[in-house]
C-alpha positions in Angstrom: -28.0 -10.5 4.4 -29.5 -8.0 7.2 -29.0 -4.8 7.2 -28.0 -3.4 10.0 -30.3 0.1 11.4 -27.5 1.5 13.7 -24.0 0.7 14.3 -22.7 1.0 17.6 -19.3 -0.7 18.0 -16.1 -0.4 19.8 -12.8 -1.5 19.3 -13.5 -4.1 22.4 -15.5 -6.3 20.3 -11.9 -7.0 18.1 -9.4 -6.4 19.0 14.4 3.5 -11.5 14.8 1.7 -14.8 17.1 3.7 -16.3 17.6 3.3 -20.1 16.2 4.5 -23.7 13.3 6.4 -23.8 10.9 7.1 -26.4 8.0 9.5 -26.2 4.4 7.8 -27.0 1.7 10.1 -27.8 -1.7 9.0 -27.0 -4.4 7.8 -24.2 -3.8 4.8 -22.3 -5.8 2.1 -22.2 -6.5 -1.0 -19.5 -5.5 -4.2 -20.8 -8.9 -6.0 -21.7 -7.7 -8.8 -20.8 -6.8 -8.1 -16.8 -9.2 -8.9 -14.4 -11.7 -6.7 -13.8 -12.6 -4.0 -11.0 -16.6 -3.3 -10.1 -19.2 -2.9 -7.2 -20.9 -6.2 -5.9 -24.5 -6.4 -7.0 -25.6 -4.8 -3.0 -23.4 -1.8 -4.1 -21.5 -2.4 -0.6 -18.5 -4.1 -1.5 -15.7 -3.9 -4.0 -15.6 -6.7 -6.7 -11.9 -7.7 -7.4 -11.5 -10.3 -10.3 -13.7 -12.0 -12.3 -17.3 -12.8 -11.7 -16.7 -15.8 -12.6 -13.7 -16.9 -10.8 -13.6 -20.4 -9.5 -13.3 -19.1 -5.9 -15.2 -16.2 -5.0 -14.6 -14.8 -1.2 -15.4 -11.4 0.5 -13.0 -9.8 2.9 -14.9 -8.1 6.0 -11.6 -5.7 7.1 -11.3 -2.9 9.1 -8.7 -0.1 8.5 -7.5 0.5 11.4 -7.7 -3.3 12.8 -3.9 -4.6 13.0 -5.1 -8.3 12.5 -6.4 -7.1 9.1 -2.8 -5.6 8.0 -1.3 -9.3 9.5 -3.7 -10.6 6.4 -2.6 -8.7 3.9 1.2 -9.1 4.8 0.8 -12.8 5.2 -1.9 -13.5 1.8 -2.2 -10.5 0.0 0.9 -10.8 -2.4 -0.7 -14.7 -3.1 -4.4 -13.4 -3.4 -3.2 -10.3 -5.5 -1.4 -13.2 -8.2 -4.8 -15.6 -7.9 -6.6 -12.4 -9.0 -4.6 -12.0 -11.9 -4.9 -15.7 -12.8 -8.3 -15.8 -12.7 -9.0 -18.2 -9.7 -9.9 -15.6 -7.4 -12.3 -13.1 -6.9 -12.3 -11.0 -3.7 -15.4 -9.0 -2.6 -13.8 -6.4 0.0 -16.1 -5.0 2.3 -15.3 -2.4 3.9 -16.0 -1.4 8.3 -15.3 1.9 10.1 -16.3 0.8 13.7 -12.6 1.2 14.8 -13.4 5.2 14.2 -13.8 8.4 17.0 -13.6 12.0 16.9 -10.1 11.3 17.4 -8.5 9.5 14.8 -9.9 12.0 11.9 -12.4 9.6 10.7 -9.0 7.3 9.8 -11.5 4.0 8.4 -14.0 6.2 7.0 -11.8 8.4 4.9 -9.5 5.0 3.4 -13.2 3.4 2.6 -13.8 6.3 1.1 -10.7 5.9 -1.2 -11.1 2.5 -2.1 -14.8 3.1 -3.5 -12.7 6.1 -5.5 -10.8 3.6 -6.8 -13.6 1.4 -8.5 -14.4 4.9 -10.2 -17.9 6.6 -10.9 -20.7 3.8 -12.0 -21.5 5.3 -15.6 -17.5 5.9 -15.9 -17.0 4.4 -20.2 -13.5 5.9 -20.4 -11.0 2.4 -19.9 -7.8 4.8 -19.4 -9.9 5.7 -15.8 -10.8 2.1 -15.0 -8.6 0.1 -12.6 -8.0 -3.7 -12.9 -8.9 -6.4 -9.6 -5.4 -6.5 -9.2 -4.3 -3.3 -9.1 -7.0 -2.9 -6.4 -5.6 -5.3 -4.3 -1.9 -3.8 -4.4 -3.6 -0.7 -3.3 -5.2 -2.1 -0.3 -1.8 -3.9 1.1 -0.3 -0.4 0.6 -3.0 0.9 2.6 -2.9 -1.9 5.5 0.5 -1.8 5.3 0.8 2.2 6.2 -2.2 1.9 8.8 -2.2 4.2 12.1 -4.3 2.8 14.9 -6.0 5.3 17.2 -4.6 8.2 14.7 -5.7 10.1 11.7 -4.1 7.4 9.1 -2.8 8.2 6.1 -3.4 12.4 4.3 -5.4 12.0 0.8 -2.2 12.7 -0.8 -0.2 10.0 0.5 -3.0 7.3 -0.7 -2.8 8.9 -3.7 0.9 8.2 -3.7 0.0 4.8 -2.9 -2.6 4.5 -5.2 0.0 5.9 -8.1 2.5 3.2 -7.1 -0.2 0.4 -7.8 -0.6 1.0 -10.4 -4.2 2.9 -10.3 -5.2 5.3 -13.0 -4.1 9.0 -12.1 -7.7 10.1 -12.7 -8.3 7.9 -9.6 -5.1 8.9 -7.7 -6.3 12.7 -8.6 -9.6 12.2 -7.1 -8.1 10.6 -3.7 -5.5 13.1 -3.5 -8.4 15.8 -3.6 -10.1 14.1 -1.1 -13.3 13.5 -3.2 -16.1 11.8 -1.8 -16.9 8.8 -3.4 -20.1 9.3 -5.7 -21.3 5.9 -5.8 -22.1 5.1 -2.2 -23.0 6.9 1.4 -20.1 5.0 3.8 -22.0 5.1 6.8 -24.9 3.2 5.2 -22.3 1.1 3.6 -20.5 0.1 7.0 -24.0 -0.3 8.2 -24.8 -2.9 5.6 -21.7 -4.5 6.0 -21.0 -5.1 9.6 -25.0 -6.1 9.6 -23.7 -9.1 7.1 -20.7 -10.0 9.3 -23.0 -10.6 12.4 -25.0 -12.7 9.9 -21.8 -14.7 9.3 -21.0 -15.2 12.7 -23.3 -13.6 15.6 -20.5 -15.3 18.1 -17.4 -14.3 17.4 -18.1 -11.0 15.2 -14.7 -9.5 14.0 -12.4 -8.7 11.3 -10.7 -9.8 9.4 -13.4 -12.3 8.4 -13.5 -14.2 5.4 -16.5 -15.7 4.1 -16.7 -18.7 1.1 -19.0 -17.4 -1.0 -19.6 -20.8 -2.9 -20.4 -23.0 0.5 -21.8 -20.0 2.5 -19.2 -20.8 5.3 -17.0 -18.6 7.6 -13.2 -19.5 6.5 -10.6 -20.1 8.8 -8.4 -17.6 8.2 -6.0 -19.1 11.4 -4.7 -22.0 9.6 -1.6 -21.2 7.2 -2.9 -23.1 3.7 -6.6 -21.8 4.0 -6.2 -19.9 0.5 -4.3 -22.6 -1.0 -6.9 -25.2 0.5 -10.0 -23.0 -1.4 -8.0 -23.1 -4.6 -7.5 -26.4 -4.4 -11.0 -27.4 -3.9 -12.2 -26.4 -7.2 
């Protein structure tokens, strides 16, 4: 992959159970055995699912770009349940061209709180460590409460968001404080990242773009069965 020296893009190049209850003392703990949340090897992207899923993909996606939210409506809820299975992993990377002094630094700011989500690198405590599919709830939330061309959602409602799927509140804390990610610098990560999406395709550069990791091809994301036609391949 190239990394990219400067960006300079516009938005022209894409267009209650109620019942008993029982008080439990103690610190939770993530479920060993759910698939796992981490940083890609780069450092760039967000790891959902096992490393050693069948099918690995990365997600190039855009916060404010309305074609990415048509994704996540359309697959999410089936690549969010692959996760979980174990057939998928999903590197999401991350792009804040779609931002101006005018929108609040919208893309930046959600980036920002999904690298909060993957927690600090030398983080031990499990309680504070979210799952692959857990992650991928909290970015159809996010898609799905987008605001083109405005500031996008306050800390605190992803926070809210990141509550209801089921992120640790450690992590919901830290985006409703507005805490900058530790791990990473976003403009150099957006850099990096739309740098490897011209690699992919120099053409027709745009998100949502989904790569095959395993045959180094640009997926076509237009035809209906494409994520039931790279599980099916393996």
């Amino acid at each position: 992959m190239r990394i990219l020296g400067a960006v300079a893009v516009t938005a022209a190049l894409l267009l209650g159970v109620v019942g008993c209850t029982n008080q439990v003392t103690g610190t939770a703990t993530v479920d060993p055995t759910q698939p796992p949340l981490g940083l890609s090897d780069d450092g760039y992207g967000i790891v959902a699912g096992y490393p050693d899923a069948p099918v690995q993909i990365e997600l190039y996606t855009e916060p404010q770009c309305t074609h990415c939210a048509d994704l996540q409506a359309a697959f999410g809820e089936d690549m969010r349940r692959h996760i979980n299975l174990g057939d998928l992993a999903v590197t999401y990377r991350p792009l804040t061209f779609l931002d101006d002094p005018s929108t609040d630094e919208h893309s930046a700011r959600v980036a920002n709180a999904l690298f909060l989500a993957v927690g600090a690198p030398e983080a031990s405590d499990e309680s504070n460590m979210a799952s692959g599919p857990e992650f991928q709830s909290f970015v159809e939330e996010l898609w799905a409460n987008q605001n083109p061309g405005g500031p996008g959602p306050s800390d605190q409602q992803m926070a809210k968001m990141a509550q209801e799927s089921g992120l640790p509140e450690e992590v919901a804390t830290r985006i409703g404080n507005g805490e900058i990610a530790d791990q990473i610098e976003i403009e150099e990560m957006a850099a990096y990242n739309y740098g490897a999406l011209i690699g992919i395709d120099p053409i027709t550069t745009g998100t949502p773009t989904v790569y095959d990791l395993s045959t180094g091809e640009k997926v076509n994301i237009h035809e209906d069965d494409w994520l039931d036609n790279l599980l099916s391949a393996v």
